[in-house]
C-alpha positions in Angstrom: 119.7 98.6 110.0 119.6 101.5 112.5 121.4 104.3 110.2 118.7 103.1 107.1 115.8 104.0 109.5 113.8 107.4 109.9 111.5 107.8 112.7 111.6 104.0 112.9 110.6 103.0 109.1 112.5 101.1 106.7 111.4 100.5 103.4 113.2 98.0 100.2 112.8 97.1 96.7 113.4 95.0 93.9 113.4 95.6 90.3 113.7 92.5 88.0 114.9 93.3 84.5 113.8 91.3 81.3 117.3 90.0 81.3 117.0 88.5 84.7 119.2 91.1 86.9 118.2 92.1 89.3 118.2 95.4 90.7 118.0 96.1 94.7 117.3 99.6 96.9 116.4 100.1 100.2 115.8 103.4 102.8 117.1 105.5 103.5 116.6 106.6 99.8 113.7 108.8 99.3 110.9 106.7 98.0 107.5 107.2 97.9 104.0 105.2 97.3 100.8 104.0 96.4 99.3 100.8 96.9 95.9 99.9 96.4 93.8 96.2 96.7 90.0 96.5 96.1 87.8 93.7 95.2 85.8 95.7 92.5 89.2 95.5 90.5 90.7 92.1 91.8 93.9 93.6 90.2 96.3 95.3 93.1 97.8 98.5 91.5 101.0 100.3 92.9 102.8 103.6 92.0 105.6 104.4 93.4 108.2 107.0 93.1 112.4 106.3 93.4 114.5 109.2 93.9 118.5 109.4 93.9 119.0 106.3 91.2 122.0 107.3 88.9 121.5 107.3 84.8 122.7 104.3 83.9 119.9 102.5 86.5 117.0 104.9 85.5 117.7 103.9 81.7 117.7 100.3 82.8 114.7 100.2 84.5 112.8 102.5 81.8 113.8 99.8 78.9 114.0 96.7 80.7 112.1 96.9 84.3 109.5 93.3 84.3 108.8 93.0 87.8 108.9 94.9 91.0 109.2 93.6 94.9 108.6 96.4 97.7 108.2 96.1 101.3 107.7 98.4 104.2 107.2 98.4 107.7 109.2 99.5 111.2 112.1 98.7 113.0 110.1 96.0 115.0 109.2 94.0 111.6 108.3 94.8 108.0 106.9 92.6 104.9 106.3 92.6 101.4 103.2 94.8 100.5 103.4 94.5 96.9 104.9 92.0 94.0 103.9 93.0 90.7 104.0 93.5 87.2 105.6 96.7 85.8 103.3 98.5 83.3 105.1 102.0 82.7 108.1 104.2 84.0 108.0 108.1 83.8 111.2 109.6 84.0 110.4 112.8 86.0 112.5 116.1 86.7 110.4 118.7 88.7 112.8 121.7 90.5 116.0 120.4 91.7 113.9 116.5 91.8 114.7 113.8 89.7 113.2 110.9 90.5 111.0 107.8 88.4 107.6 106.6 88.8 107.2 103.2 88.5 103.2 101.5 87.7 102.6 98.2 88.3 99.6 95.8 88.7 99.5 92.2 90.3 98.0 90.5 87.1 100.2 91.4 84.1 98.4 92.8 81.0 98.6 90.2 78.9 96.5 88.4 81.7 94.5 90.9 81.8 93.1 90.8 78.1 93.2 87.2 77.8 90.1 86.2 75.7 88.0 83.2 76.8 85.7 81.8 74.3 83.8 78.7 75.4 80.0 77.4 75.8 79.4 75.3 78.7 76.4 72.7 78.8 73.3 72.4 81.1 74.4 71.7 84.9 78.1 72.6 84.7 79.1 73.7 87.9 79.8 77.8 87.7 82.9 76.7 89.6 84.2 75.1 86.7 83.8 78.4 84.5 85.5 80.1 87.2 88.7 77.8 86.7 88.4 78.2 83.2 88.9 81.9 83.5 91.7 81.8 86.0 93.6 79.6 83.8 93.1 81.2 80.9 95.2 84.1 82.5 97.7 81.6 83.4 96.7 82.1 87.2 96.3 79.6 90.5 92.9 80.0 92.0 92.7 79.7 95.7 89.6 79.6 97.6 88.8 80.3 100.6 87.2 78.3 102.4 89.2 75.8 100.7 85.6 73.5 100.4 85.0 73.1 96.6 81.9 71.5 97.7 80.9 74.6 99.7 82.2 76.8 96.3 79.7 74.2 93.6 76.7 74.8 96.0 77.5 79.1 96.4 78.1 79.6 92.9 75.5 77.3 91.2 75.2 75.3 87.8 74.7 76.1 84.6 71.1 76.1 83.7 69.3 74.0 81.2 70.6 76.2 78.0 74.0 76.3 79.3 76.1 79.2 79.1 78.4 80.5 76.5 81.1 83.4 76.7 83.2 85.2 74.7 85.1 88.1 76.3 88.1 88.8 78.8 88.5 86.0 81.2 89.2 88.4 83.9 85.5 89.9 83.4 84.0 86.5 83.7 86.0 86.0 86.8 84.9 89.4 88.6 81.3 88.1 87.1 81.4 85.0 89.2 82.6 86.5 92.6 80.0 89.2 92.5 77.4 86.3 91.5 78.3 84.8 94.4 78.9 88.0 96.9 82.2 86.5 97.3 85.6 88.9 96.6 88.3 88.4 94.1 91.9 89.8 94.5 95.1 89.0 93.0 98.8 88.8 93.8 101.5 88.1 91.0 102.9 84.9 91.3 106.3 84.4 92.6 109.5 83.5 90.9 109.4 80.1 91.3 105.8 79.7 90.1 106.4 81.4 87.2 108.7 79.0 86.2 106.2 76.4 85.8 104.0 78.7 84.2 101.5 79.8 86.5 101.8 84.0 86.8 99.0 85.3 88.9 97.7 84.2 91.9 93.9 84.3 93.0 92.0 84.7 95.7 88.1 84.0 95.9 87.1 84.8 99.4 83.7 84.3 100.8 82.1 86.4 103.3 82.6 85.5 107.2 86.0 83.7 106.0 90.1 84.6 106.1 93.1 82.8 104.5 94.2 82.7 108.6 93.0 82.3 111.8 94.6 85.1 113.1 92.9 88.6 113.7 94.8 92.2 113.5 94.2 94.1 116.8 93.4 97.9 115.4 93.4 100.2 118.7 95.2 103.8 119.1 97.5 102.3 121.2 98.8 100.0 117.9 98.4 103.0 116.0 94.9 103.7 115.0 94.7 107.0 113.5 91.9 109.4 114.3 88.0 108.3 114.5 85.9 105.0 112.7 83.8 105.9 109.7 80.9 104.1 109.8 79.6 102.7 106.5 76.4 100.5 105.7 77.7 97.0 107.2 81.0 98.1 108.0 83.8 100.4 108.9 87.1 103.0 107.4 89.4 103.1 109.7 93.4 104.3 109.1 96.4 103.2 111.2 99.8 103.5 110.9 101.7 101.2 108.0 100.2 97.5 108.4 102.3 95.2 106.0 100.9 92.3 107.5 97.0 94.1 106.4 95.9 91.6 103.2 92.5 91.7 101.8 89.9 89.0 103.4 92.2 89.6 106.6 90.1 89.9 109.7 90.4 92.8 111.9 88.9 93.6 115.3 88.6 97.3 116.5 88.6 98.7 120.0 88.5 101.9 120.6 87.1 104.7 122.9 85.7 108.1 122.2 84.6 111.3 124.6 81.0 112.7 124.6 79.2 115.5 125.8 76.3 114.4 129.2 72.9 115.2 128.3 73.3 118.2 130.8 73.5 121.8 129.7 75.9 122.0 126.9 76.7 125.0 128.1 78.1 124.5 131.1 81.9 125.2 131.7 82.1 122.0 133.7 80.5 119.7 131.4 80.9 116.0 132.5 82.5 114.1 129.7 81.5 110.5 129.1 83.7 107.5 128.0 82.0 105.9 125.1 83.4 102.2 123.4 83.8 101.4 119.7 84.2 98.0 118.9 83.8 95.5 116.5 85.4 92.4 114.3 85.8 92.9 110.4 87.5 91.4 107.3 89.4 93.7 105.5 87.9 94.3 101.8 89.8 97.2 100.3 93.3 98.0 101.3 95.5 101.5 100.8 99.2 101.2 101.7 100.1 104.8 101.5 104.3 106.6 102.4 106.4 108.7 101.9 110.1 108.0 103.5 111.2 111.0 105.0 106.8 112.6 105.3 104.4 112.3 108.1 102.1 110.1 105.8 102.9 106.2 106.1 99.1 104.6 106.8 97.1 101.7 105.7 93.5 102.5 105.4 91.2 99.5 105.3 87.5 99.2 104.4 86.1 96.3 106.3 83.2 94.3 106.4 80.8 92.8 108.6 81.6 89.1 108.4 78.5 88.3 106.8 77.9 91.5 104.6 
């Protein structure tokens, strides 16, 4: 793998074509992207750019390109960071350039604009409406905590009039996580899930909870990238390319910072103090940005307090 990396990074993909080829790429091809999870969606969304494909493969993937595979990371370990749906391909020539831009989604968008139509009577457990969205997408809901018990008491019942809807299933699911503070995201379900019909995954993730028990360790030493951004209940902070980074991840941040004494500011001298920044988060909204042969290869997460 050594004369595919730059600087360390190493990047790969794979296209899957309506007729079930399947098309692989790797570094060090020029590639650039875009990947972005945020709960307020609960649909991942990816762009990104291949350059150096011959005619013959841009054509293919234009006409036929279904699904899309790309992982990142260094030469001490890299992971998927996206699996997805292909919505569009520009074919794009700028200068001397000639590359394609591929747009994908982890919920197709057929799933997307599936209609649910249903009335519910008095007492059904909102959890139960939840499941009826999901799988009217064709999707797997996950929850964690995995406690449905826990999931009937946070969400609630139906009350004495019942419920009824009628729009896209999707917008009754993001309905029900905000109802219950909880976040929704999505990943497109693998090949062998699709197969039995299931094609999105999702995840319902409650505050103060991960899928693991494991916590990412953000300091400058593992490559945190300039200062925290405070923000009501939580945190921005960038560091270099996390593949392992998913949303409802925990986190913990430590830091350190300089500051001015209270003495005379201006004094040539000034004694500088040694200040700590720490704290534990789960990750919320998540921005895998690169580009192969460029100085920008980050993951900028948004976290939470666990009980925000």
């Amino acid at each position: 793998m050594a004369s595919t990396l730059i600087d360390g990074r190493y990047w790969e993909a794979t296209i899957t074509l309506q007729n079930g080829s399947v098309l692989s790429t790797s570094a060090p091809q020029h590639v650039t992207f875009d990947i972005a999870y945020h709960p307020n969606t609960s649909v991942g969304h990816a762009e990104i750019s291949f350059y150096g494909f011959d005619r013959d493969t841009v054509y293919a993937i234009i006409e036929q390109g279904s699904r899309i595979e790309f992982s990142a990371g260094y030469r001490d370990g890299f992971e998927r960071i996206f699996y997805g749906v292909i919505r569009n391909v520009h074919h794009i020539r700028s200068g001397v350039d000639n590359y394609i831009r591929v747009f994908a989604t982890s919920v197709s968008q057929d799933a997307q604009q599936a209609i649910l139509s249903k009335t519910w009577g008095p007492g059904t457990p909102y959890l139960s409406m939840l499941h009826d969205a999901i799988d009217a997408m064709n999707g797997t809901l996950n929850l964690i905590p995995r406690d449905a018990t826990y999931w009937r008491d946070r969400l609630g019942y139906a009350e004495t009039s019942g419920f009824t809807f009628a729009d896209y299933a999707l917008r009754l699911a993001q309905d029900l996580a905000t109802r219950s503070r909880s976040m929704l995201y999505s990943y497109s379900a693998d090949g062998q899930l699709q197969n039995s019909g299931i094609y999105s995954q999702f995840y319902l993730c409650a505050p103060g909870y991960a899928a693991t028990n494991d916590v990412h360790i953000i300091t400058p030493e593992t490559g945190m990238e300039g200062s925290l951004t405070y923000i009501p209940q939580g945190v921005i902070v960038a560091t270099r390319l996390n593949s392992a980074m998913h949303p409802c991840d925990r986190f913990r941040v430590e830091s350190q910072y300089y500051a001015a004494s209270a003495g005379n500011p201006y004094e040539d001298n000034q004694r500088m103090l040694t200040a700590n920044a720490a704290g534990e988060y789960y990750a919320e909204t998540i921005t895998h940005r690169g580009m192969f042969d460029g100085d920008v290869w980050t993951t900028s997460i948004v976290g939470r307090t666990p009980y925000a």
